[in-house]
Structures are given as structure tokens and as C-alpha cells.
N, C-alpha and C positions, 0 to 999 in steps of 0.2 A: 501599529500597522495591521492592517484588517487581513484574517488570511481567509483563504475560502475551504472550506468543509468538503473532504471528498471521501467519498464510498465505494467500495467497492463491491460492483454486483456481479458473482458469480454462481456456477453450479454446472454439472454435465448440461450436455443436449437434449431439447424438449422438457427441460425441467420446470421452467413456468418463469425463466428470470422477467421477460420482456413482458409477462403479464401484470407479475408482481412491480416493474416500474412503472407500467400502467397507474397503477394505482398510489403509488408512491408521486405521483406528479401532479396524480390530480388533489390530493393532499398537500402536497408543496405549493399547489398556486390557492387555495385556501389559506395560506402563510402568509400569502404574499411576498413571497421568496423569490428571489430572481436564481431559475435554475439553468444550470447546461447536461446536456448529456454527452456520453463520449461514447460509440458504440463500435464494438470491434468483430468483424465475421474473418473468416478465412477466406470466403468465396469474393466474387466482383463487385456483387451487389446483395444489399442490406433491405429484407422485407420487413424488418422489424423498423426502421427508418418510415416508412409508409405506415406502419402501425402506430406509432407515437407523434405522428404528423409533425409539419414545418413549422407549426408554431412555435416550439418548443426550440431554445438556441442549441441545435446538434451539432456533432462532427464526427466523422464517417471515419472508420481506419480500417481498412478493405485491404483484401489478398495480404492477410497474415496475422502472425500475433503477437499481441505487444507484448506476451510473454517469453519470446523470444527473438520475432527477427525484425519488428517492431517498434522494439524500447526508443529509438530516437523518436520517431516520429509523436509517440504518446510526448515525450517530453516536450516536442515544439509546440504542440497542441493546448498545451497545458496552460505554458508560456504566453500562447497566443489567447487563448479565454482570459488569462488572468490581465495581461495588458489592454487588450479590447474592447474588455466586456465586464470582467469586475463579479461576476455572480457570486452570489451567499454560498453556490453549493452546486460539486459536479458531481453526478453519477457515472461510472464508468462498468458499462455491461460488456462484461468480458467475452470471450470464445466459449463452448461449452468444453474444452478440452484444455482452458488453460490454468495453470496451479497457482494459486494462492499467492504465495511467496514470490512465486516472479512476478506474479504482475506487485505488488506490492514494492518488489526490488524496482522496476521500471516506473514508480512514481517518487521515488525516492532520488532523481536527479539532484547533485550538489546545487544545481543554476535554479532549480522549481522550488525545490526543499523549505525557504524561508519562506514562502509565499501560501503555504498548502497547509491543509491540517487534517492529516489521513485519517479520520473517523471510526471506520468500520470495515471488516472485509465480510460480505453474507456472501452464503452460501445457503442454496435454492437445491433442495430433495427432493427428487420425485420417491416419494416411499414405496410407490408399485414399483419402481428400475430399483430400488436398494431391496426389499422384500427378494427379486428374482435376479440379486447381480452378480450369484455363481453361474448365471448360464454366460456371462459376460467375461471375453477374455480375460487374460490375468491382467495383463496392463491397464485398461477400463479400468476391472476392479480397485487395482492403486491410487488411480487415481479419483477415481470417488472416495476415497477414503480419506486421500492428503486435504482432498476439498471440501472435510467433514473436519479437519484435525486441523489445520489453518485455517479456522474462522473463528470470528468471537461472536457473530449471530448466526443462527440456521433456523431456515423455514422451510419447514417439514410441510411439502406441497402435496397437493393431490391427494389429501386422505381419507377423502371422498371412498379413493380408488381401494379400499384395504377394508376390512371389519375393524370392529373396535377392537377388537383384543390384539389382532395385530400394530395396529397404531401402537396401542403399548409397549409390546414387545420388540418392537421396529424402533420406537426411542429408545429403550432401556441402549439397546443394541451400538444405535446410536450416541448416548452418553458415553458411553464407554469408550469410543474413539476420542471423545474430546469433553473431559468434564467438567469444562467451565464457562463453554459455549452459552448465552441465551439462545431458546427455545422458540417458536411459535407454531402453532399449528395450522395448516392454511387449507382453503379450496380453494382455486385460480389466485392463488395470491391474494386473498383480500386480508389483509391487517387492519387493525382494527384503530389503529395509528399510529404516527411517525414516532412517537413516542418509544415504541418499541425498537426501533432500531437505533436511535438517535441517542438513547441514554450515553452518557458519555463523563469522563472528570479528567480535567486537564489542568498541567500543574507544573509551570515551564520551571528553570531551574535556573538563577541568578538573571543575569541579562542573556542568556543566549536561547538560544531556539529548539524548544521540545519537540519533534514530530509526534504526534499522539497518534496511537493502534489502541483501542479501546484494552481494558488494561484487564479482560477477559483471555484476549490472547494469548499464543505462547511467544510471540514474538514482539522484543522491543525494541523501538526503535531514537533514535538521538542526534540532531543536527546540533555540531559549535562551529560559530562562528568567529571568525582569527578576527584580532584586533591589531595584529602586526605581525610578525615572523617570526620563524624560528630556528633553530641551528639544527642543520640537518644531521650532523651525525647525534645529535642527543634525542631529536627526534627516531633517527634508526633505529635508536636505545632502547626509546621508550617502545616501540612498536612490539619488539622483541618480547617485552617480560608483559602484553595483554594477553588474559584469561582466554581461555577458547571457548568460552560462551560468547563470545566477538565471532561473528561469524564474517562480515563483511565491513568492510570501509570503502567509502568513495568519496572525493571530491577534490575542493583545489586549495593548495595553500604554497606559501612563497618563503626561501629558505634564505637566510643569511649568506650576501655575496652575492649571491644571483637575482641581481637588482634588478634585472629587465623582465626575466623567467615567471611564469607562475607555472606550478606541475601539476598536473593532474595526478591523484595518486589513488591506487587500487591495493586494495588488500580481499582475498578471500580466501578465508578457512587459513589462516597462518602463513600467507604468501603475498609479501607486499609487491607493488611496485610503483614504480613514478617515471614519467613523462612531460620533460618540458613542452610547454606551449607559448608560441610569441604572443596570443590574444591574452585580454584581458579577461579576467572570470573572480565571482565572487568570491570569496575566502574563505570555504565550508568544509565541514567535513560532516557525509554522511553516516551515524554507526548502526547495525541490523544486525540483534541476537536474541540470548535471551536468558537475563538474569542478571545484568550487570551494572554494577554500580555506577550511576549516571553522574550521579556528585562528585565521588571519586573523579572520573576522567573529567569532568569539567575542572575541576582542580589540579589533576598534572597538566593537561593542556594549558589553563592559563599559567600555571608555575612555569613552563615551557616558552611561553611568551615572552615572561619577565624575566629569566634567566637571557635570552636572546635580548631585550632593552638592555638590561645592565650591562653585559659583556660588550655590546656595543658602543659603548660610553668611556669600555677602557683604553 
């Protein structure tokens, strides 16, 4: 099954994302790459929409963010490119003020999950706003930071704007929030090619479905797919004794007995829950953390599987 490649481009405000996709597109139709872009503002309307012109297969997601109030809508859009339209490859230009992680969590819907293959989270610096980001509230500050420390590319924009020896010492600075990140160094975003962001190695795990975050990251991520049911109180079991490098679970899976039921089930930071639903939904579970044994939970979940066939048989 063919999945489509999505990016995510982020950075504070004025940082130079919408320039550096500029250039990022017109590289991608060099490709010959069938692209979508997905652009997200807070306000009514999108100048940046006007700057990347209509040729380009876009979709708007206006008054908010899908880092927070948002997340459905990124998920139908997603849905809807991937049925529609089919593209090699979404870009998704974030809010300047949205973190990392969430948007990250809001592409990682149970229903999209199989269909997607999350690439890369960048993050766009302006070195002259980090050079001068004590004059910037403390909250600002955090969050340029979280948007340095949740990425696994950074393009150190605008270093035009700084001397050399700052540039230096503005990356040093920068490594040290996050020191496994790729680097690039940029004026108005020009990269020198896709190649630099796009590196990538992917490496799914028996038959079920690896979401790949370039493995630069701190965060990783793991969709399985059920192949039948399971007993929920063994499931409750196993829930209990996951590591707390599990930070999150989401999706839907169908328990023994409740033949009609599929549940949606939520887990974050050690606090499950579940939700019957009358519709019908795929059978996923999405996991987001970091450090955990992938093989392993592929393993008790199917063991979980086959323990629910055979008791069923008694």
C-alpha cells in the first residue's frame, strides 16, 4: 500500500517557514512529485495561500490550530487528500506558535495513521529572534525552545542577519538543546536540496504498520494493527504493567463479547480510557514516546490476539 510522505514545517513567527516552502516546491516539481500543502494560520485569512499560488493542491485551516483546537479537522483533511488526490507528499506549515509534539500528536489519528508516513518535523530559526530571545517573554522563550528540542531538522534561517562568529556560537547554543538534530544553515531559506531534509530509514516491523519520525528524534512513534480481538480484562493487564516512556495511546480496537462495540481507547501519561462507538473504525492502535521496545509490544499485542482466538474456541 503506497503511503504518502508528510513533513512537518514548523518554527516561531516571521521565521522564514513559508519562504523556505517556497523553495522546497519548486524543488518537489523538479521531482516530478505530486505535492499537497496544508497551511495553518490562526487568523481568517492566509497571505501565505497567495504566496505559494493555486497551482499548488492546497488546503487552508484558518481561525485556529491544529495543535490544539483543530486536530479533527487536520485529520479529515488528511483523509480527504489521501482519498482524492493520492500525493507522494504533504507539507504541513504550521502556526508560528504551535509545539512540535502536538501537531505531531494530531497527525497521528488511529483512521490516517495506516495511510501516512511522518517523515520529518523542521523547524525554521530565525538566529537574529534566538540571538535576542531574552528580550522575549518567558513563555515565547519556551517555546522556541520546545521548537528547537522537538525537531530532527533545523534551518538556522537568516544568518545573513548575525556575524560569523555569532552564527557559531548561536549553533553551538543551539546544539545543546537538541543534539541530534540535522543542521542547515540558510538565507531566505534557500537549501541546497531536498536531500537534506528527506534523508530518512524506514524499517516497519513484521506485517504491521511503523509510523516513521526520522529516528533523529526524541520521539517515537508505532501504529499495530489488530487482526482480531482481544479480552479486555487481559488487555487492562497488559495496559497497567507499559513502561512510562509510553507516553500516549490512541485508537480503536474491539473486545471479546462486545460483538457490535468497537472502543475507542485513549491512554496519556498512565491514564487509560475507553469509549464505546456504534460506527465502524479501523482496528489501530496509535503509540507516541520514546525509547520503547517496538518488537516487544508487537509481541504481547499479537500474544494478546491469540490468547483471545484460542479461548474463544473453548
Amino acid at each position: 500500500m503506497k503511503k504518502i510522505e508528510i513533513y512537518i514545517l514548523g518554527g516561531f513567527l516571521g521565521s522564514g517557514k513559508t519562504t523556505l516552502l517556497q523553495t522546497i516546491l519548486e524543488q518537489e516539481k523538479k521531482r516530478k512529485k505530486k505535492v499537497a500543502v496544508l497551511l495553518n494560520e490562526i487568523g481568517e485569512h492566509s497571505v501565505d495561500t497567495d504566496i505559494i499560488g493555486r497551482e499548488t493542491l492546497l488546503r487552508e485551516l484558518l481561525n485556529g490550530c491544529i495543535c490544539c483546537t483543530m486536530k479533527d479537522q487536520l485529520e479529515l483533511q488528511l483523509l480527504s487528500l489521501y482519498q482524492q488526490h493520492q500525493p507522494d507528499v504533504i507539507y504541513i506549515e504550521t502556526t508560528g506558535v504551535a509545539h512540535p509534539l502536538e501537531v505531531l500528536d494530531a497527525c497521528l489519528s488511529p483512521i490516517i495513521a495506516p495511510y501516512i508516513d511522518v517523515k520529518s518535523i523542521i523547524s525554521v530559526i530565525d538566529l537574529s529572534r534566538w540571538k535576542d530571545r531574552k528580550k522575549l517573554n518567558k513563555s515565547i522563550q519556551k517555546l522556541l525552545v520546545e521548537q528547537i528540542k522537538y525537531s530532527d531538522h533545523l534551518i538556522l534561517n537568516k544568518s545573513d542577519l548575525v556575524t560569523k562568529e555569532d552564527q557559531l556560537s548561536l549553533q553551538e547554543e543551539i546544539r545543546e538543546v537538541n543534539t541530534k538534530a540535522q543542521m542547515s544553515r540558510t538565507t531566505y531559506g534557500n537549501i541546497s536540496s531536498l536531500e537534506e531534509i528527506n534523508h530518512s530509514v524506514h524499517s516497519p516491523v513484521d506485517n504491521h504498520t511503523e509510523l516513521h519520525v526520522h529516528h533523529h528524534l526524541h520521539i517515537q512513534t508505532m501504529t499495530y494493527q489488530f487482526e482480531g480481538k482481544v479480552i479486555k480484562e487481559e488487555f487492562e493487564k497488559w495496559i497497567k504493567e507499559l513502561p512510562g516512556t509510553i507516553y500516549r495511546i490512541k485508537g480503536f480496537l474491539q473486545f471479546v463479547g462486545n460483538e457490535e462495540d468497537t472502543y475507542l481507547f485513549q491512554y496519556s501519561y498512565g491514564i487509560p480510557y475507553s469509549f464505546p462507538q456504534k460506527k465502524s473504525f479501523p482496528n489501530n492502535l496509535v503509540f507516541i514516546g520514546e525509547k520503547f521496545d517496538k518488537e516487544k509490544l508487537n509481541k504481547e499485542l499479537k500474544s494478546l490476539e491469540e490468547s483471545a482466538k484460542q479461548k474463544s474456541f473453548l
